[in-house]
VEXLUMMI-497410 format. One record per atom (N, C-alpha, C, O, CB): residue in one letter; y, z, x. Coordinates in pm, whole numbers, plus 50000, padded with zeros to 5 digits. Glycine has a CB too. Example, Ala and Ser with C-alpha at 12.3 -4.5 7.8 and 13.67 -1.06 7.14 Angstrom:
A494315078051319/A495505078051230/A496705078051320/A496685084651424/A495535090551131/S497755070851285/S498945071451367/S500035078751290/S501145080451341/S499405057251408/
END
This chain:
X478601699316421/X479921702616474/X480121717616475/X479231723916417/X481021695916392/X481031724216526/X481091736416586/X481721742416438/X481981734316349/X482061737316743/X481931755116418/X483011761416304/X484351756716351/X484941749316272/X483051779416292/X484861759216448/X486301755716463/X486561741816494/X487711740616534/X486911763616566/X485691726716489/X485961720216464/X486111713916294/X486911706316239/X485471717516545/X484881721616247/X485301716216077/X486281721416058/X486831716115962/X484441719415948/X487071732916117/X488161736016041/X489131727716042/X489771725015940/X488621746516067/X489341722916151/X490201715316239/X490281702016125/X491331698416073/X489441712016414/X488791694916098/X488361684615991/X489271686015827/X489851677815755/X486541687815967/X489141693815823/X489141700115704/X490871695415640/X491221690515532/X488771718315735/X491771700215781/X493101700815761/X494181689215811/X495301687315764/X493391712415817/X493461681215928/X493891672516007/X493431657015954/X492261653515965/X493411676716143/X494471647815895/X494071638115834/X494641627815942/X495851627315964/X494521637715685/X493671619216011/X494471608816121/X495001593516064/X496021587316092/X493331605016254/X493871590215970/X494841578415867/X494501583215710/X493361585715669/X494211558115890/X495571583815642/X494981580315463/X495131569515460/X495741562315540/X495691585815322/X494321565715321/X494341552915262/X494721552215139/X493731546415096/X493241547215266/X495481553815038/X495771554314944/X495791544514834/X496851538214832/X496491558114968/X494951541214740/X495001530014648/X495081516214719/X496051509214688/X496191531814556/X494461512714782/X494331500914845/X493671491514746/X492811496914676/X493591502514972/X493831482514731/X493621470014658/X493451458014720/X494551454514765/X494551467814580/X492441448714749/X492501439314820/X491821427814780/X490601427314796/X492211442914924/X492741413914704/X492121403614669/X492271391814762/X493081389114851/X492491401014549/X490941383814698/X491701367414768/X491221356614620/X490221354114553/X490521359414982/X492941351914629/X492831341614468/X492401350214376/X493381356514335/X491631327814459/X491621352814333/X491011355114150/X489761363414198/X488841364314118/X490401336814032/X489621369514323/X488461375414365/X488781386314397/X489521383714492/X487791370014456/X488781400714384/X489051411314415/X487981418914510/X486771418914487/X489341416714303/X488581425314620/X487411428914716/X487351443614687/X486331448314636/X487671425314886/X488181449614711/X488531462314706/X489361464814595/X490201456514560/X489111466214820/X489161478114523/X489371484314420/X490021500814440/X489291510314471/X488061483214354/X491251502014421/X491861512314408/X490691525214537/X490201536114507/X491961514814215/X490631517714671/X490181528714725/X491341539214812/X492311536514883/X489081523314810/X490781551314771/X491461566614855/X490011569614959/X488781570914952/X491871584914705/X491091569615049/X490121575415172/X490781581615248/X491631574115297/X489411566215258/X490891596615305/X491041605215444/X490091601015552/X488911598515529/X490761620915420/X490621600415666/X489831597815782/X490391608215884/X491511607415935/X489941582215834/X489501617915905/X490091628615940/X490051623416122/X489761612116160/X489201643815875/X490411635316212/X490441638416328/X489311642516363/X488571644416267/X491281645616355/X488561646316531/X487431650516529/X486121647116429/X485191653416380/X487731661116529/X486461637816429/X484961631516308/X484641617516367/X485431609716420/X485481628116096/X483161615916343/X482691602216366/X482341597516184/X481551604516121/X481101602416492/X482971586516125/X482731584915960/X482061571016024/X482291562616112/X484361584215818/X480911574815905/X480581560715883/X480561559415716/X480401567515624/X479051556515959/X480811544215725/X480861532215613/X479561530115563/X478741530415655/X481381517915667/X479081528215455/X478071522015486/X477941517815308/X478491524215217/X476851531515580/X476951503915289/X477001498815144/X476541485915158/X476711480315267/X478421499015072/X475861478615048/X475181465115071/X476641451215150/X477851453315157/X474451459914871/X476111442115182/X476771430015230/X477171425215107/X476611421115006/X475931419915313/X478871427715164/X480161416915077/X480521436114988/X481181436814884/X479171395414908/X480001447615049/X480331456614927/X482221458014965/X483001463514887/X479191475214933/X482571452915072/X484011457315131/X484311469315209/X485311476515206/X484881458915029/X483011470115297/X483371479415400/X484351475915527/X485311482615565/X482161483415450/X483531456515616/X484701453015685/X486021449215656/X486781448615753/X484431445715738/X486531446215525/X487421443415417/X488501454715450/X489701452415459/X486671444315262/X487911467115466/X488581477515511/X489071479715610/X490201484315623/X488151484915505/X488161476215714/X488771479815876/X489411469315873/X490171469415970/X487781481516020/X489571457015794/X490551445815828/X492551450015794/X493691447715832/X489901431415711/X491531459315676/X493461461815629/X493651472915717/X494751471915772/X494021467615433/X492861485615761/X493531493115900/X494131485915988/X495291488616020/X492621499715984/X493511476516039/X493841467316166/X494711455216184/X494951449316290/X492771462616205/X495191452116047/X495911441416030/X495541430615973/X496141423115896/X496281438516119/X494441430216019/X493991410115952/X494081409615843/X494371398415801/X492421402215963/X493901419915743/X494741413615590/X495251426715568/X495221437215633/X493711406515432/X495871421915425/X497331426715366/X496711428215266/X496041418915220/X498721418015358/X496791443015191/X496361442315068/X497181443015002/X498211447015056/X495591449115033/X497291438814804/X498231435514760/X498881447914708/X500041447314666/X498001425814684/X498061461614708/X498561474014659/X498201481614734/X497261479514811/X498281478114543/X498961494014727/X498381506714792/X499071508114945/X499911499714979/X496601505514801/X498691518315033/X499441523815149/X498211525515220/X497121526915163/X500411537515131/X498441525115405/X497741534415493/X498691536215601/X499311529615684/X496351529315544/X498521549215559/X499441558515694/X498741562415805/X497531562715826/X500041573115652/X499961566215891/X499281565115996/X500411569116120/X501061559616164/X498601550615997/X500611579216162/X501431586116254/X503071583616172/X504031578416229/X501201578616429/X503101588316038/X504391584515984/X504881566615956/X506021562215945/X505371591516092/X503511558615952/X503981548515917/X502671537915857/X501521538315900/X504801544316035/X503121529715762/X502341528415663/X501651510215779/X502341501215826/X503401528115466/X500481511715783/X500021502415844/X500021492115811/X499781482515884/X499221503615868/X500341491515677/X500401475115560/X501141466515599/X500941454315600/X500991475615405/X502591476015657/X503971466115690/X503621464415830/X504681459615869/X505721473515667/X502881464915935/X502731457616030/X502111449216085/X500991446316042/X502751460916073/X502591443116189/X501431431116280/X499901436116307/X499591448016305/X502051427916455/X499231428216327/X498181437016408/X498241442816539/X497451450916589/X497161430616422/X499521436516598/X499361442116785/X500061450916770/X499771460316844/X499911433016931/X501431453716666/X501561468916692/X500771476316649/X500471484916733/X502561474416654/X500081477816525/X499121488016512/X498031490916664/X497891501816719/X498241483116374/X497401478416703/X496911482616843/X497771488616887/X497411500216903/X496551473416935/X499041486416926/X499471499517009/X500061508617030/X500541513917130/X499661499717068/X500001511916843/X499371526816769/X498541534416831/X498661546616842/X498591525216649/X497381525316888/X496311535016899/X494741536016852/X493821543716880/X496821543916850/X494951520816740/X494041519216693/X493321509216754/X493841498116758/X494241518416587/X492001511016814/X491361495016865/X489941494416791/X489501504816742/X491061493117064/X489431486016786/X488071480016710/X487601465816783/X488191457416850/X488421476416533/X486001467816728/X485551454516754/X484801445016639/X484591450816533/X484671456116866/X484571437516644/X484371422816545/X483041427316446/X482491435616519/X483871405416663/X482171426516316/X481521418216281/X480611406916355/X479391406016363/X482231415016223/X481611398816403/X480981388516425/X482241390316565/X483401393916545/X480811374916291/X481801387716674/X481981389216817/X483131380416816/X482991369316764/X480721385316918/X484501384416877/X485931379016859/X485981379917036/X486991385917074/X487281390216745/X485121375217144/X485831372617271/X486011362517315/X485711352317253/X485461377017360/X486551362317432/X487061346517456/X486021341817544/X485841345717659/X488641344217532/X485361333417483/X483661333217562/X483901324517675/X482951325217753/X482181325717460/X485051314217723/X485441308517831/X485721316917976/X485341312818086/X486531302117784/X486621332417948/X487031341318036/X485331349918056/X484371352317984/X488511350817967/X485811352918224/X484791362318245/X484711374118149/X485451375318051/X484931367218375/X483651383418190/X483521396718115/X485151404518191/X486131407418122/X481631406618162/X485071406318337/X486251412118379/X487971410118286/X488611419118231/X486251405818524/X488371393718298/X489431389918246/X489381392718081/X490461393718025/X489611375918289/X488111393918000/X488101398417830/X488721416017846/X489201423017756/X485991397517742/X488501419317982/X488721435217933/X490181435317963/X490991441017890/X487781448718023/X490501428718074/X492071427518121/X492971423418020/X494131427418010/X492291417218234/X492441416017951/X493501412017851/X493761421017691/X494531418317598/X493071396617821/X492871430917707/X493801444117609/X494661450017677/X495471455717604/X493001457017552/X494941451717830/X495401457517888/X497081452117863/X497941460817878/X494651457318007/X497491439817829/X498351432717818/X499631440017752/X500811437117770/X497831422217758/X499041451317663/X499811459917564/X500341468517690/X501521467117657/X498831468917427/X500391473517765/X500651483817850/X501591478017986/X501981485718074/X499191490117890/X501911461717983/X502801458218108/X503911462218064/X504061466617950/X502911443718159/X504701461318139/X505691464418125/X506881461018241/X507901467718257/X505421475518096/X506511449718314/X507331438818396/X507531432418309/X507021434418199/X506831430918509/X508621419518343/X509271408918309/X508391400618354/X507351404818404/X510561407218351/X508731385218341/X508571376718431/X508851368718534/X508381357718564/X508421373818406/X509961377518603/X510311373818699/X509171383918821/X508541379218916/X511971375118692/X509201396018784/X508451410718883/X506341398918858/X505641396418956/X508691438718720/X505911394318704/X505341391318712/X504871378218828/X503891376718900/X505421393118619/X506131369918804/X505871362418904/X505791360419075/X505121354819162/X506401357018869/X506651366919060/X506691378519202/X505971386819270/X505811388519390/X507331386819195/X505441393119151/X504071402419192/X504491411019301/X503911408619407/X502681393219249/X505521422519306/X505511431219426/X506061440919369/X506271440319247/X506171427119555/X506411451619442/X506361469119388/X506291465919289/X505681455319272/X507481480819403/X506861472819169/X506841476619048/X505571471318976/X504641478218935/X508051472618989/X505721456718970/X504771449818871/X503301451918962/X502201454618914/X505261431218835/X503581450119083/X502041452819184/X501271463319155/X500061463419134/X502251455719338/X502281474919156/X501501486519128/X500811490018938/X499801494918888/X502661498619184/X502021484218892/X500981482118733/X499631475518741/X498541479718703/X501751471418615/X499961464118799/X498451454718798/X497201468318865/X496101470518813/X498621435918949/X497761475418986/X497111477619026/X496321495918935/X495201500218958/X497691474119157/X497121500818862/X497011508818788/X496221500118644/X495071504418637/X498411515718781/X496401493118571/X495511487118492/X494461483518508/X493671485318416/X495801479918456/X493951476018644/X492411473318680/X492041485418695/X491051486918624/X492011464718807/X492351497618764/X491911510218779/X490891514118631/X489691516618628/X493341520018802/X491851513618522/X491131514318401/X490161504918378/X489091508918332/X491911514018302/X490301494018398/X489151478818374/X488171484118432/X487181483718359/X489461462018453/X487941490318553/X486991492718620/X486091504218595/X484851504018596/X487431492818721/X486951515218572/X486451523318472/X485471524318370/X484691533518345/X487111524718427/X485661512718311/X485381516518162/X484031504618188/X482981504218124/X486921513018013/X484541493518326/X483191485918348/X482161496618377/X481061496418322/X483241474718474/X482551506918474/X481601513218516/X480771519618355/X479801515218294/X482261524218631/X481481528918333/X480851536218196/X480091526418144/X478891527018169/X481911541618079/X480591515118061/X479351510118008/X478281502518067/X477521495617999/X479631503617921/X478201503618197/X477221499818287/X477131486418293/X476051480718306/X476031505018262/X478411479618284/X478211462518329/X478491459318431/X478851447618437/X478881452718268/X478501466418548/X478991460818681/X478431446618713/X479131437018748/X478591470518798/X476541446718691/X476201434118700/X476941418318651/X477061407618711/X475181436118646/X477331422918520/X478001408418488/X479521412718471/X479911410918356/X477341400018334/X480271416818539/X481631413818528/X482331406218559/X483541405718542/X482131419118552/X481421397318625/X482101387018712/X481501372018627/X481491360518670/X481531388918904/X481141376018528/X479751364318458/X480481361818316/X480621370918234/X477701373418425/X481001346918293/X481421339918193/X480901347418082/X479791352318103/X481051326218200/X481521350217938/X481181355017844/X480161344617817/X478971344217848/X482191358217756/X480801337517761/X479741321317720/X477941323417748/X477091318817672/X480331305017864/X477681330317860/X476681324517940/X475821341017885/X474641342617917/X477171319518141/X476471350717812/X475591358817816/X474991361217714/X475241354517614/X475901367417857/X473851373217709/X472861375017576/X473781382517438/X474701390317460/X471371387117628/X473461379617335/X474141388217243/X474781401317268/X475981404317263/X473351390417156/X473461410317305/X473571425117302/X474361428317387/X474711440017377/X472481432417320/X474991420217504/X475961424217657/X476991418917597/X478051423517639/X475621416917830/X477121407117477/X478421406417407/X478881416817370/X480021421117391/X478461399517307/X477991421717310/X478301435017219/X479061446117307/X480101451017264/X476791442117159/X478631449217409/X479101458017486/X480621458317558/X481381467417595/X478201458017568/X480681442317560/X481651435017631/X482751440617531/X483641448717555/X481401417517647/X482401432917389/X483851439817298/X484151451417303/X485321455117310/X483881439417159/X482841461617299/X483551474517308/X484071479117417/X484661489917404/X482891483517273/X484031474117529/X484921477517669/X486281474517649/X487201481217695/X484491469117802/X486441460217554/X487781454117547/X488321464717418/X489531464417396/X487751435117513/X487701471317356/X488301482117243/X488761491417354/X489971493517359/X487091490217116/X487981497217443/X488271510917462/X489301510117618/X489471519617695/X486631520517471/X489831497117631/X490861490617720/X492471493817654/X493631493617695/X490491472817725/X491861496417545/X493621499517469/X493521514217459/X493181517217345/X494031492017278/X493621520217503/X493161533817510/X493931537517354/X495101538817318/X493741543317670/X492401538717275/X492461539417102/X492401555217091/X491461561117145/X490931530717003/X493241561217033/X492771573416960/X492151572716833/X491671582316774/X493771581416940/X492181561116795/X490871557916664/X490381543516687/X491031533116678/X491521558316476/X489161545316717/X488531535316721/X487441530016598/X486571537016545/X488031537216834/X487751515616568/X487291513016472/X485941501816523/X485941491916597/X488461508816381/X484811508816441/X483531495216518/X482301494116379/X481661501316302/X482321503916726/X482591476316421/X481941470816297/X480521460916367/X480391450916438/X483291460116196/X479541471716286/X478231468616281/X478081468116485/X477911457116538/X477941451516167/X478151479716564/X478041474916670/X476331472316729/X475961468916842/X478901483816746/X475621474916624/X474191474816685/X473231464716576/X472041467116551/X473531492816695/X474101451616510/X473061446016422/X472961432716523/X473821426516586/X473531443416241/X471361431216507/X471291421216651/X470541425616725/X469741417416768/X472451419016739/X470421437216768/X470091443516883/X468211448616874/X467521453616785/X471301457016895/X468041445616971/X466331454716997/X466541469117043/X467511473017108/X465231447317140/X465811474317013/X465981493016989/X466471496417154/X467341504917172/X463971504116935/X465981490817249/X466451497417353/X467991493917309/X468641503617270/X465841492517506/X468601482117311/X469701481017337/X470711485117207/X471831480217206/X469761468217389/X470291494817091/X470621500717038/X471001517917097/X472011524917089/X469881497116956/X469991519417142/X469941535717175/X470571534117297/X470711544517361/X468381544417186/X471171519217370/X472521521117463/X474091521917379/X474931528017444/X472571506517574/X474371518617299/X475311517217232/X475651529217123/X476781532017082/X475101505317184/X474421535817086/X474561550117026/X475031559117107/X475871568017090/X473411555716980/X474111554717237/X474941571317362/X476311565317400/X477231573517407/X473861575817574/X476631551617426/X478141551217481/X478961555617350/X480051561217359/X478661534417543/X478451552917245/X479551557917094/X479481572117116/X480651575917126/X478891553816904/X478671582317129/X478591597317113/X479251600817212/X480071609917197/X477281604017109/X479071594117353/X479931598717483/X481401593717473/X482101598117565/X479261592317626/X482121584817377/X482981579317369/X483641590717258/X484751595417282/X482701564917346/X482961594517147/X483221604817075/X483541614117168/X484691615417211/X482251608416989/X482521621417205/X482721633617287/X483711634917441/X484251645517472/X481261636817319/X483751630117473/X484391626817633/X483221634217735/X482321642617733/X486261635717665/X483861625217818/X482921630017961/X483551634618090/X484231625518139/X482061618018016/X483541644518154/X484201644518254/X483401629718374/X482251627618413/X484161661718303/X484231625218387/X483641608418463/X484231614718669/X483641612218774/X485291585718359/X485311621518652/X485561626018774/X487101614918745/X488161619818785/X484161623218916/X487161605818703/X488211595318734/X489601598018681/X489911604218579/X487781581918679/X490321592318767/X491741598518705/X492561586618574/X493491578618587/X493001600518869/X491911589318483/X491661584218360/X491591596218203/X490711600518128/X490231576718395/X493091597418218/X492861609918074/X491981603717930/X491181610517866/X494771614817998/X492321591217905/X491811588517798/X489931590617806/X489311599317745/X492421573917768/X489391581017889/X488241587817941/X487611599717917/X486581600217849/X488381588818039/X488211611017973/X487891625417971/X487931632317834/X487261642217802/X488831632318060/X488991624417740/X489041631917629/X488641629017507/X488641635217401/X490001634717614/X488231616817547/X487221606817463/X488091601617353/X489291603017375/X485781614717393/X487681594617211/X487991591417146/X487651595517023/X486781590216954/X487971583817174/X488571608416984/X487721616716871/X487941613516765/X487721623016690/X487851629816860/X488361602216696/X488211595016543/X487181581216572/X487501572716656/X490031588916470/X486411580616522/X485121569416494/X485441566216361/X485821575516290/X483411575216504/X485351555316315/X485061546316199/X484221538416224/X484571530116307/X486011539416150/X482841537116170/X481391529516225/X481201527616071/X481051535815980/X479931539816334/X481271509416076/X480561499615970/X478921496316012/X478621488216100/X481481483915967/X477951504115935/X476561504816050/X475351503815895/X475281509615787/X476431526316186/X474801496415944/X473561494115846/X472511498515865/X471831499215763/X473201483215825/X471911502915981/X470651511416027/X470851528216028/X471331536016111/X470261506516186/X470411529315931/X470511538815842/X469691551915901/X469611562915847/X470001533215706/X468991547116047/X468721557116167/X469811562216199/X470021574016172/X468151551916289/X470781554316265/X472071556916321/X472541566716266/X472561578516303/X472961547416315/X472991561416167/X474231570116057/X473581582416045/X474221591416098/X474571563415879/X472621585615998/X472241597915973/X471721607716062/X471411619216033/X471521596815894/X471621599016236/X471631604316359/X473091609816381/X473201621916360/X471171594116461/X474121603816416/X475521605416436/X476341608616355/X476811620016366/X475991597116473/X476751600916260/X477791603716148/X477691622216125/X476721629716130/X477281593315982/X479321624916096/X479831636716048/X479571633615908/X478841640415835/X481321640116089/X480261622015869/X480541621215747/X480181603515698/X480071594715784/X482131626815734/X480031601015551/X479691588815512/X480371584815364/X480201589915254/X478161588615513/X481091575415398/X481471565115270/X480751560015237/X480171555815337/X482261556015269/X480011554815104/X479491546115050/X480121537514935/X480301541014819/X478551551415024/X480401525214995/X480851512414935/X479711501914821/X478641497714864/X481251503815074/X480071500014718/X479241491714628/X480331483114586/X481321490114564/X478431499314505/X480641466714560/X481251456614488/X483011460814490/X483811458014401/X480491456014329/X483291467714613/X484511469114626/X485031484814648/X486001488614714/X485031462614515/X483911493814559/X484551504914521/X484071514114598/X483171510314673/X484471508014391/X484501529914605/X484061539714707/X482881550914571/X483211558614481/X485901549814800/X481891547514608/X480971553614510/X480651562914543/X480751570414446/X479991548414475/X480191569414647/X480331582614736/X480561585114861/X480621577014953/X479461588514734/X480711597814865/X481371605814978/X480791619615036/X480491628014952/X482691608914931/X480621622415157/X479821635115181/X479021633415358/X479121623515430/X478461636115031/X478421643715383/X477961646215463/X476371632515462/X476171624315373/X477921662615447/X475591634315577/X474641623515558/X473581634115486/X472771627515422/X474111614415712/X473391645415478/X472331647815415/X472591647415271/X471701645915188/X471811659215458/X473841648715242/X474421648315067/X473521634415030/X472591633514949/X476651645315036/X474261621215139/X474281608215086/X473011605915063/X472811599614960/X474891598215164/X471591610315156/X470811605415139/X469951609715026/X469221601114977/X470461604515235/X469921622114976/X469891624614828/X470671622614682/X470301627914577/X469851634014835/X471981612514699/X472821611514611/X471911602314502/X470901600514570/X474201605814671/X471771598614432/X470881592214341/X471391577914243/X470721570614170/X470491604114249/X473081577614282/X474151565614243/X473801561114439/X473521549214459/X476421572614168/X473831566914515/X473811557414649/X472271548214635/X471961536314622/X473831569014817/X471651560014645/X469721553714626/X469541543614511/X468651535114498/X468391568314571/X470281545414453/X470181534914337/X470931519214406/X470141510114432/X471211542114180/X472551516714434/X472951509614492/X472611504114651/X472931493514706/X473841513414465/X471791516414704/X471521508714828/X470811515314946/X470411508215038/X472771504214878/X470681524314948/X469581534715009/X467561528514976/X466821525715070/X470021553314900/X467151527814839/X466101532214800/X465201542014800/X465541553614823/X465771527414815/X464411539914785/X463481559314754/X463371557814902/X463241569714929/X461371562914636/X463321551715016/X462991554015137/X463421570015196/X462811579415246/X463621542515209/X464531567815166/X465051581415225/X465251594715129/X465661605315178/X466451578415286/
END
């Protein structure tokens, strides 16, 4: 990163996490974690299976409630809300384990993040003319977009159901970056995958980081999405991309630092690295 972006890092916090605590019954997942997630940064997560890394992006995003602690987040603590307002906060993510509606085409999975942004009734909906026409017709603008970027034109028209893992994969993250996220949250987007179709999903994350001028009249696009949160186990990745790295063990945040810190830390290599690196 440049000097005047770490500075930028340094001072600009886009969510805290403050003492978060997160059980289920008599099982505790998470343990009194503090975390900054700054601006201009790509962070990755990273720590053995069940350590409570997705545990985390669940309480950013809504799907659970932890029983202590705060995350802020543009002046408001994310704990006390739904998950669809936090989506449209600003925050979008994709699954672990692939959350689309495998009945709808690839086209209609991306249309339907778009859902946050109508803003007809249902009468203009049913009607379908000026007002609501021209929304529809300003929302596919983006659908199309973002089909183009991640290069699915081929199957947009092709039942989720019917396709290979790795074009799932891609599929969710079109339907993330349909809510136009200023933090995007993505869990494990490349486990599954054969190396080509990894080193597609690393450049759409870095170009998604970075922005691209695309030519399209699409601000979010152009200016990319400069907070990343990446739950990632190939430990190529992370230490290809990542600014920065959490390391999670049995709930807790055991370290913190740059990837060259982590990969010499000797409590990480012990919990989950090995002498490999």
């Amino acid at each position: 990163m440049s000097d005047a972006i770490q500075e930028k890092v340094a001072t600009d916090i886009k969510i805290k996490v403050a003492g978060v605590n997160l059980s289920f019954g008599g099982a505790q997942v998470l343990y009194d974690i503090d975390l900054d997630i700054y601006e201009h940064q790509l962070l990755a997560l990273i720590g053995p299976n069940g350590s409570g890394k997705t545990c985390l992006l669940n309480c950013i995003s809504g799907f659970y409630k932890p029983q202590k602690g705060s995350i802020l987040y543009k002046n408001c603590d994310l704990v006390k809300l739904p998950p669809h307002r936090i989506a449209a906060l600003g925050i979008g993510r994709t699954f672990q384990n692939i959350e689309l509606f495998t009945g709808l085409s690839v086209v209609d999975n991306i249309r339907a993040a778009r859902d946050l942004f109508l803003k007809y009734g249902l009468l203009g909906g049913a009607l379908y003319f000026g007002p609501a026409a021209k929304e529809e017709v300003k929302n596919m603008r983006i659908v199309e977009e973002i089909i183009d970027f991640l290069e699915i034109q081929p199957i947009r028209n092709k039942v989720v159901a019917d396709l290979p893992y790795g074009l799932r994969k891609r599929v969710e993250l079109a339907r993330a970056l349909a809510l136009e996220p200023e933090v995007l949250l993505v869990d494990e987007p490349t486990a599954g995958m054969n190396l080509e179709e990894k080193e597609d999903i690393v450049r759409f994350l870095l170009d998604i980081y970075e922005g691209c001028e695309f030519g399209y009249d699409s601000n979010f696009l152009r200016r990319g999405v400069q907070t990343i949160v990446l739950v990632e186990h190939d430990m190529g990745v992370v230490l290809d991309i990542a600014h920065r790295v959490v390391v999670f063990d049995f709930g807790r945040k055991i370290a913190e630092g740059t990837p060259s810190e982590i990969k010499v830390n000797p409590r990480v290599i012990k919990a989950y690295l090995g002498e490999e690196y």
